[in-house]
ROVEX-629100 format. One line per 5 residues: number of its first residue (from 1); for each residue z, y, x of N, C-alpha, C. Coordinates in steps of 0.1 Angstrom, whole numbers. Example, Ala and Ser with C-alpha at 12.3 -4.5 7.8 and 13.67 -1.06 7.14 Angstrom:
// ROVEX-629100
1> 78:-57:132:78:-45:123:78:-33:132 | 71:-22:128:71:-11:137:79:0:129 $
//
This chain:
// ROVEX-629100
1> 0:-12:8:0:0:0:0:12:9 | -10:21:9:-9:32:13:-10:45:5 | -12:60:13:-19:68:0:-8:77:1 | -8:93:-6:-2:106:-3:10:103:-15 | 12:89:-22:24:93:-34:33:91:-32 $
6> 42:100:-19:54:97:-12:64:102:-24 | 79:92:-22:84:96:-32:87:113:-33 | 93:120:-41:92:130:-40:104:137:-35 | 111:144:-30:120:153:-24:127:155:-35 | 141:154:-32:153:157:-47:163:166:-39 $
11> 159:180:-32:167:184:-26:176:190:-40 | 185:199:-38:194:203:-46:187:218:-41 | 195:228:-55:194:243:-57:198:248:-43 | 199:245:-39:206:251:-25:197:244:-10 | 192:250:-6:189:240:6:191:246:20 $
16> 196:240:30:199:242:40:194:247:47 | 199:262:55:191:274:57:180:262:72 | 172:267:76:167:259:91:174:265:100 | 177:254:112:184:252:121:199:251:120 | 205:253:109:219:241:107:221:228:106 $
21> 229:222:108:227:206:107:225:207:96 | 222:195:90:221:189:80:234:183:74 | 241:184:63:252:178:58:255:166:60 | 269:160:65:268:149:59:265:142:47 | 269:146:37:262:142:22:249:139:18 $
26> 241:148:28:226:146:34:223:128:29 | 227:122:37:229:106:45:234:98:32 | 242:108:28:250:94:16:240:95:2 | 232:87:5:216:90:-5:212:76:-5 | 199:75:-13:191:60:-9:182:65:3 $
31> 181:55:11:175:59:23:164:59:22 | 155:55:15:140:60:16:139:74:11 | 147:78:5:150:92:-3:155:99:7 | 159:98:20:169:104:31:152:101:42 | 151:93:43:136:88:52:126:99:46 $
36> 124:104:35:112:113:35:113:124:34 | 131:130:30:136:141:31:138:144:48 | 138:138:54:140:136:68:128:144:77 | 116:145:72:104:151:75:106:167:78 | 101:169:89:105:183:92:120:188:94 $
41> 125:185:97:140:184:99:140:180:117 | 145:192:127:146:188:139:157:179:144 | 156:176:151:164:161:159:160:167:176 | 179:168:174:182:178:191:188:173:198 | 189:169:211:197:160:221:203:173:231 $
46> 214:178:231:220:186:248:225:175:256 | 218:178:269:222:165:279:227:179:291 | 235:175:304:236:181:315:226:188:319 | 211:181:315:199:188:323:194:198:310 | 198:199:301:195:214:295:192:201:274 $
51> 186:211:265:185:208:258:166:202:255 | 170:195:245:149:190:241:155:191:224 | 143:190:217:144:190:205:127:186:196 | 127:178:189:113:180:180:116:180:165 | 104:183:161:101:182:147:101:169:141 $
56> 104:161:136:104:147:129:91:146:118 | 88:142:126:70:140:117:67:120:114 | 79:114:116:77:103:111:91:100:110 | 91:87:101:104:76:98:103:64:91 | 108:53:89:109:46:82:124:44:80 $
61> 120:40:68:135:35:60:138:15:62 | 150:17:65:154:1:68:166:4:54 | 165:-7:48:170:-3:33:188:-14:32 | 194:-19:41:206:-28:42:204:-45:39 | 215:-47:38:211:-65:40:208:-73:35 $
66> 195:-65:23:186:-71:13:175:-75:23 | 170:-62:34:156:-60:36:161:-74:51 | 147:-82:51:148:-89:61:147:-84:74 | 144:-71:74:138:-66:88:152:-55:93 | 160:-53:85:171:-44:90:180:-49:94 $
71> 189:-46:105:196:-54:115:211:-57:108 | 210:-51:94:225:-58:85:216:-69:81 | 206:-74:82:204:-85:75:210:-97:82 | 213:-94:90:223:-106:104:238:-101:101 | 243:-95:92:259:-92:93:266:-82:102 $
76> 278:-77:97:286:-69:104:287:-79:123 | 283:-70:132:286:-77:147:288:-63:155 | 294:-68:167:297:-56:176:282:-48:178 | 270:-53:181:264:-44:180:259:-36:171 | 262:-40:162:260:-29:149:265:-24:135 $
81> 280:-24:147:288:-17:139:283:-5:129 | 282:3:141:277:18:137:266:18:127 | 261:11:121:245:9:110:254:11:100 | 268:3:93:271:0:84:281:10:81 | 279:23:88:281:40:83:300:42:93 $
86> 305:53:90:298:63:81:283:71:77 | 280:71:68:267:79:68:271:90:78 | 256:97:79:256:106:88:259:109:99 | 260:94:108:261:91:122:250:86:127 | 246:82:142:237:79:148:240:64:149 $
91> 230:53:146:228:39:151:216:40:161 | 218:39:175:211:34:183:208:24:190 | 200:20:192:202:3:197:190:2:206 | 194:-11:218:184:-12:228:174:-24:220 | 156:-23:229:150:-30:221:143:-35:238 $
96> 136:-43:238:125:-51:250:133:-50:256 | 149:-48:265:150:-45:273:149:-32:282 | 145:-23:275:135:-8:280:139:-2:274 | 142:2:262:140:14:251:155:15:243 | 155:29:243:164:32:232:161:31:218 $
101> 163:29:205:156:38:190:168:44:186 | 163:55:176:175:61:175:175:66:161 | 184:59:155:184:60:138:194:68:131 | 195:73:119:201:82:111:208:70:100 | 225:70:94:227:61:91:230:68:76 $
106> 227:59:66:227:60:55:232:55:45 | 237:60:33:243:52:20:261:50:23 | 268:46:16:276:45:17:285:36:26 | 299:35:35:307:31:43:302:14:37 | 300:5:48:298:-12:46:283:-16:39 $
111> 275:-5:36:262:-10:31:253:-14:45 | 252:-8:56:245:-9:65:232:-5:67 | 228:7:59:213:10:59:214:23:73 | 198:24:72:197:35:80:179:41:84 | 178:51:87:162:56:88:160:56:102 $
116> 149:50:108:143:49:120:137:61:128 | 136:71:133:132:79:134:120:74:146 | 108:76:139:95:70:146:89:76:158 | 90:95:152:80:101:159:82:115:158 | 81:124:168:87:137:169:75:145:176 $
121> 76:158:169:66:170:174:72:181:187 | 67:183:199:78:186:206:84:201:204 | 97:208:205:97:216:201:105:224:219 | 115:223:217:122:229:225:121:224:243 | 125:227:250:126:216:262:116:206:266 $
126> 103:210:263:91:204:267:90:205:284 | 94:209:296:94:207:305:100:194:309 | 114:195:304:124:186:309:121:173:300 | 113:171:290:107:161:286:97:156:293 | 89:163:302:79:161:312:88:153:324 $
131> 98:157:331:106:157:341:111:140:337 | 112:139:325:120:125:323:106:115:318 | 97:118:315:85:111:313:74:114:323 | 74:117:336:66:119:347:50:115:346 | 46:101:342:39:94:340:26:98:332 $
136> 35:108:317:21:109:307:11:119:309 | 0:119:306:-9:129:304:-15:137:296 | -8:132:285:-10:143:272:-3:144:263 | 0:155:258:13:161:254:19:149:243 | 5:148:234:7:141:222:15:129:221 $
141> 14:122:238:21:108:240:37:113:244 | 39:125:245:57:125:247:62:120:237 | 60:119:229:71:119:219:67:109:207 | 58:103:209:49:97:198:53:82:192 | 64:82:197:68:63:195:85:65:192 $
146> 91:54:186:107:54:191:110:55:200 | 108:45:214:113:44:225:109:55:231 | 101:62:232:95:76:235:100:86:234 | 104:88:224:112:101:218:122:101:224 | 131:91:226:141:88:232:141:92:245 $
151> 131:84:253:133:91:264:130:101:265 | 120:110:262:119:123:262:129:133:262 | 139:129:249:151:135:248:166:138:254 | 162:124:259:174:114:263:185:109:261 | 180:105:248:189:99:240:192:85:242 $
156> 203:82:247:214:63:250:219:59:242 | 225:51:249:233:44:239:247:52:238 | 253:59:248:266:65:248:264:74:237 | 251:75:228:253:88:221:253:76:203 | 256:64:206:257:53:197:270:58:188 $
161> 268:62:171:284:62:163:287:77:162 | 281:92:171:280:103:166:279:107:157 | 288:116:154:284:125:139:267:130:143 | 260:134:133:247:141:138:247:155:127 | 258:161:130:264:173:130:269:184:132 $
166> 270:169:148:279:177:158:271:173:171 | 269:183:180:265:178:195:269:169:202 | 264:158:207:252:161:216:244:155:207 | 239:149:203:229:147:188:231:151:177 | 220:162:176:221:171:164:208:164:150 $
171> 209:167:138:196:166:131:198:183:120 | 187:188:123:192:204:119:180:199:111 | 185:214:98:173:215:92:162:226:91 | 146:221:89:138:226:91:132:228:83 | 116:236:80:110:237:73:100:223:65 $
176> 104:225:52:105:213:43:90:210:44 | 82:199:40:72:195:42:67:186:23 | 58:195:19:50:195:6:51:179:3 | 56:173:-9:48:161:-12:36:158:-10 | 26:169:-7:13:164:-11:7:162:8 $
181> 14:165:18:13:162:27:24:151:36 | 25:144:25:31:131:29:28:121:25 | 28:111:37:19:94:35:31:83:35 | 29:75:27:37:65:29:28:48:29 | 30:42:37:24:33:43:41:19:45 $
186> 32:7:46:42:-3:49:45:3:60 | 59:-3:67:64:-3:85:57:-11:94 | 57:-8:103:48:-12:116:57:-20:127 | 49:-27:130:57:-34:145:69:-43:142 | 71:-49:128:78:-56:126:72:-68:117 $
191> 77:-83:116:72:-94:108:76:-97:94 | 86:-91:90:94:-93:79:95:-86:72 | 88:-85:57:90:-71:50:79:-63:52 | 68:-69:60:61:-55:64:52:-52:56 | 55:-55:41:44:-46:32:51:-40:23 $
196> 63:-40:26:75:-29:22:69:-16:21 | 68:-5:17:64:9:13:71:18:20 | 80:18:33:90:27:37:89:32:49 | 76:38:55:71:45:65:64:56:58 | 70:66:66:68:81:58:64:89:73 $
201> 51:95:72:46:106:80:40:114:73 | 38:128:81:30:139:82:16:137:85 | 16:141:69:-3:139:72:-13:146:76 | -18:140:92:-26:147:99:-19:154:111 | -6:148:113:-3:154:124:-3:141:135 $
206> -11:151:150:-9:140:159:-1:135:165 | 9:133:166:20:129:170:27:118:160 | 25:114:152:23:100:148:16:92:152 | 32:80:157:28:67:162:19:62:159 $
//
């Protein structure tokens, strides 16, 4: 299933000026509803070597220990505690050996859901994204993947169980992004579930994975 009929945005009368975090209450939502509200909304890392930041131009929603592909579908375990909330913390987790991802956690204390953050537009700190990704040759590849963004950012695992509130991983809010420029498509790179409806990008922007 693909196609522009992302679900639609239910922000409230009030919406959060750009560049404050985003509430916790944000998070305590259904996560595909938090996954597409998530769009345009920056995701900021301060490290020693200065800050990075992008625009969130992708995500997918991992929906708790229904969906076979979300890491509660294996139970409460030390490594992933942090999935199963509070909302509005960071689950990050290592993948191949290599990579960080770095997820937004959702729904209520013991559900275990949370939104993947796929793909980011660079905003701030584009040098020192260069400095930590030495290797690429075009801009479009900094930031274009999970494990990427990550490094770009440099975002670990010590930053695993954070409020994203509060520094050193922030998710501020940004300028909201139209239903009618948003795609929803199954999730990618995974075997289970994958014609699930819960990958949400920016349509037409390059920096989607």
């Amino acid at each position: 299933m693909t196609g522009s009929a992302a679900p639609r945005a239910r922000r409230s009368g009030t919406r959060t000026p750009p560049g404050t975090p985003l509430p916790r209450k944000f998070y305590d939502r259904d996560t595909a509803i938090v996954s597409r509200e998530l769009l345009g909304a920056v995701l900021e890392c301060r490290t020693p070597e200065g800050v990075a930041s992008g625009r969130i131009v992708e995500t997918e929603a991992y929906m708790g220990p229904h969906d076979p592909a979300c890491h509660a579908a294996a139970g409460l375990t030390a490594r992933t505690k942090h999935l199963f909330g509070p909302p509005g913390v960071a689950y990050v987790y290592f993948i191949y050996g290599m990579y960080w991802c770095f997820n937004a956690v959702t729904r209520e204390v013991g559900h275990g859901s949370a939104v993947l953050v796929r793909a980011l537009e660079p905003l701030d700190g584009e040098d020192l994204m260069r400095e930590r990704r030495p290797k690429v040759k075009r801009r479009v590849d900094l930031t274009n993947g999970p494990g990427k963004l990550c490094l770009a950012l440099g975002i670990v695992g010590a930053h695993n169980g954070g409020w994203l509130d509060e520094p050193p991983v922030r998710i501020l809010a940004g300028e909201p992004v139209a239903d009618a420029d948003v795609v929803v498509t199954p999730r990618i790179g995974i075997t289970q579930a994958a014609d699930w409806p819960l990958r949400f990008f920016v349509d037409g922007n390059p920096f989607v994975s």
